[in-house]
Residue frames as qw, qx, qy, qz and C-alpha x, y, z in Angstrom:
[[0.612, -0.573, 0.074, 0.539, -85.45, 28.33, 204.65],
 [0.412, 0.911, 0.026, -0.022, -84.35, 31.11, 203.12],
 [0.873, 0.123, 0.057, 0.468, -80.54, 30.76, 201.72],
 [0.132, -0.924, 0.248, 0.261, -78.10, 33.90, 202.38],
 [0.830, 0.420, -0.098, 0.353, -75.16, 34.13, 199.75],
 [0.270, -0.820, 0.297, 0.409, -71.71, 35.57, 200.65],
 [0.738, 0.647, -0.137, 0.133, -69.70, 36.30, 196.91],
 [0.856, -0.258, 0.122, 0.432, -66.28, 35.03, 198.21],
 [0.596, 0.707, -0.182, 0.335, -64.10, 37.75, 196.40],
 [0.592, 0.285, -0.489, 0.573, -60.44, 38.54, 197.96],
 [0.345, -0.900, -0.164, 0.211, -60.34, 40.32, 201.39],
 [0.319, 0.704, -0.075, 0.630, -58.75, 43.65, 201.27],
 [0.660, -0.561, -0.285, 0.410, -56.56, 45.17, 203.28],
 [0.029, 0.993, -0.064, 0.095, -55.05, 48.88, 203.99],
 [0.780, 0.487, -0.285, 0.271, -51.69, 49.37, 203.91],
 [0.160, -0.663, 0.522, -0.512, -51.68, 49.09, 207.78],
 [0.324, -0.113, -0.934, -0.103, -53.46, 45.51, 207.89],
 [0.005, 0.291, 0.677, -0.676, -56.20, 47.04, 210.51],
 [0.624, 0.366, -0.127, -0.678, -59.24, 47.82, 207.05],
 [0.267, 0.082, 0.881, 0.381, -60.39, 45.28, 205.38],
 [0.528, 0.326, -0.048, -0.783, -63.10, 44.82, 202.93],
 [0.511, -0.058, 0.858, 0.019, -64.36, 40.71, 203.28],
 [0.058, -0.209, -0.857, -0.467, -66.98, 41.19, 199.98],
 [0.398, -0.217, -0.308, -0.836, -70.38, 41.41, 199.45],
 [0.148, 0.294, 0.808, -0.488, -73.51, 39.53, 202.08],
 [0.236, -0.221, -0.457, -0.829, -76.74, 39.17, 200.57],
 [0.286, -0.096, 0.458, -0.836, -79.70, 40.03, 202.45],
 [0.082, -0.243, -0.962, -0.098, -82.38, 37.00, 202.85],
 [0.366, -0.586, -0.424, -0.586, -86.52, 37.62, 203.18],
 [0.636, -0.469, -0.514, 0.334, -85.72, 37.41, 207.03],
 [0.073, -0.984, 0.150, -0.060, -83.24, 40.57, 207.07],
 [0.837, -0.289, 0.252, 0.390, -80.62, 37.64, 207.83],
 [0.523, 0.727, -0.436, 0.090, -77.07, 38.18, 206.35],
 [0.936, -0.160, -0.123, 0.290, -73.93, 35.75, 207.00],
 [0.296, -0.878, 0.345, 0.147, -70.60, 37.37, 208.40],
 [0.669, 0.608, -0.422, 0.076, -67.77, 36.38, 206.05],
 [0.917, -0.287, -0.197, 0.196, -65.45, 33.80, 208.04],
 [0.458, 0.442, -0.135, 0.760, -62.97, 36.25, 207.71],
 [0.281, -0.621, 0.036, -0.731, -64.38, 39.01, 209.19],
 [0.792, -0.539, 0.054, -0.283, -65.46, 36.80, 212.28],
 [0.832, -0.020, -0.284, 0.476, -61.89, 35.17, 212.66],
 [0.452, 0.307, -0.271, 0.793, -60.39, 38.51, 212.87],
 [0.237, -0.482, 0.223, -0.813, -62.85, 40.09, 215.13],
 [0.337, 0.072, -0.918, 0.195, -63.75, 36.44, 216.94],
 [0.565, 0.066, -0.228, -0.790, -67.22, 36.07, 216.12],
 [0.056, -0.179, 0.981, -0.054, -68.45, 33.37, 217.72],
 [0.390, -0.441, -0.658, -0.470, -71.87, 31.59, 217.32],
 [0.480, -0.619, -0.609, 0.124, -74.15, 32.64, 220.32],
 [0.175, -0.247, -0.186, 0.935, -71.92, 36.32, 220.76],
 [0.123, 0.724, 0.600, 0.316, -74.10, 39.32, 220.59],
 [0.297, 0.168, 0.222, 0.913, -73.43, 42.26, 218.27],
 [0.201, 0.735, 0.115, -0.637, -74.78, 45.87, 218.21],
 [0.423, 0.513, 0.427, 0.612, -76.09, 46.92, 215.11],
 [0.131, -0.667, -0.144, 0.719, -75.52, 51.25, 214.79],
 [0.394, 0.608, 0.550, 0.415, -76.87, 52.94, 212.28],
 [0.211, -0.493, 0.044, 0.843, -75.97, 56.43, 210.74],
 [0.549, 0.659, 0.401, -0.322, -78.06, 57.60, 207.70],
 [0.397, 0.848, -0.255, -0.239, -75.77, 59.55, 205.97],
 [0.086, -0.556, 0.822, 0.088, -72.49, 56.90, 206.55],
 [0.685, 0.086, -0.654, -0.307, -74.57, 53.29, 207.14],
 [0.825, -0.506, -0.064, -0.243, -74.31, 50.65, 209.58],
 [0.038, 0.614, -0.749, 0.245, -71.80, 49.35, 211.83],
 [0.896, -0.337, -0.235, -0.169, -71.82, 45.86, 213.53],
 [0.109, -0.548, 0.630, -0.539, -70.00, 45.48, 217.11],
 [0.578, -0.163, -0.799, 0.021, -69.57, 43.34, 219.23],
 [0.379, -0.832, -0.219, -0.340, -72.02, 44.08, 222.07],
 [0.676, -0.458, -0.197, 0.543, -69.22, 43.17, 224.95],
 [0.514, 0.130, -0.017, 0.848, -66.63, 45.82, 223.41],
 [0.088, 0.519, 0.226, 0.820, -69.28, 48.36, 223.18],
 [0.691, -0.626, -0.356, -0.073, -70.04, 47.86, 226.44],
 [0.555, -0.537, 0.087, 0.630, -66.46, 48.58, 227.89],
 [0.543, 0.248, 0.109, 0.795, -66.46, 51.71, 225.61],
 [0.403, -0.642, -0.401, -0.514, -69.56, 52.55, 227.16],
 [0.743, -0.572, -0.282, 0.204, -68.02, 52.02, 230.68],
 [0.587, -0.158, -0.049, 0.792, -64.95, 53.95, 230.11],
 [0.017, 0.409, 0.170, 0.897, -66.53, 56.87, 228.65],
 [0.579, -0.655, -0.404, -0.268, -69.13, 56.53, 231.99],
 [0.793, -0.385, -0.290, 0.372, -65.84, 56.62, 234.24],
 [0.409, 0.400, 0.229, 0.788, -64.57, 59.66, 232.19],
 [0.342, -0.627, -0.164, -0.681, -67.89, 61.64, 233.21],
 [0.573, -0.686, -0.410, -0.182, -67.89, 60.98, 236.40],
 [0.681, -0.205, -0.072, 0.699, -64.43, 62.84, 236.93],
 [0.182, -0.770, -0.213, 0.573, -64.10, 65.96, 238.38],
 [0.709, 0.570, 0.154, 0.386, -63.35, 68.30, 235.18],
 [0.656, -0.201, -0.190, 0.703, -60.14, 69.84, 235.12],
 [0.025, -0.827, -0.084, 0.555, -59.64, 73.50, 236.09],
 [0.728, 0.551, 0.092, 0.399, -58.76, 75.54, 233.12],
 [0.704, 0.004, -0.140, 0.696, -55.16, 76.99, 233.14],
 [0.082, -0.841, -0.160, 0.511, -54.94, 80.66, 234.80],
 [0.461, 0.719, 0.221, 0.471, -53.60, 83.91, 232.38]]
């Protein structure tokens, strides 16, 4: 069994409380990594939920939960399927 570490250091926060920054996850021989209890309180991370990983080259990765990205995926599907508005005469 391969052991994932997580270095405990402070969570950060922006000076709106809506960034953080929980520390460091170290990748195991699996690919595993552990979500900082933080992080999964505040975004209520539960064992058995399931996340989207997204991946941008030049920025990195994101991890989502799959539900949310699902209803952003539905609203932006409800978006397109409205008529688009006329543009304004001159």
């Amino acid at each position: 069994m391969t052991r994932i570490m997580f270095h405990n250091h402070r969570c950060h926060h922006d000076h709106d409380g809506r960034k953080h920054i929980f520390g460091t996850a170290r990748v195991g021989k699996r690919g595993q990594i552990v979500i900082p209890k933080g992080a999964r309180e505040i975004f209520d991370i539960k064992p058995g939920d399931t996340l989207m990983v997204l991946g941008d080259e030049e920025h990195g990765l994101a991890v989502v939960k799959a539900e949310k990205f699902r209803r952003i995926a539905e609203e932006m599907l409800r978006i397109f399927e409205k008529a688009p508005e006329e543009p304004p005469e001159e």
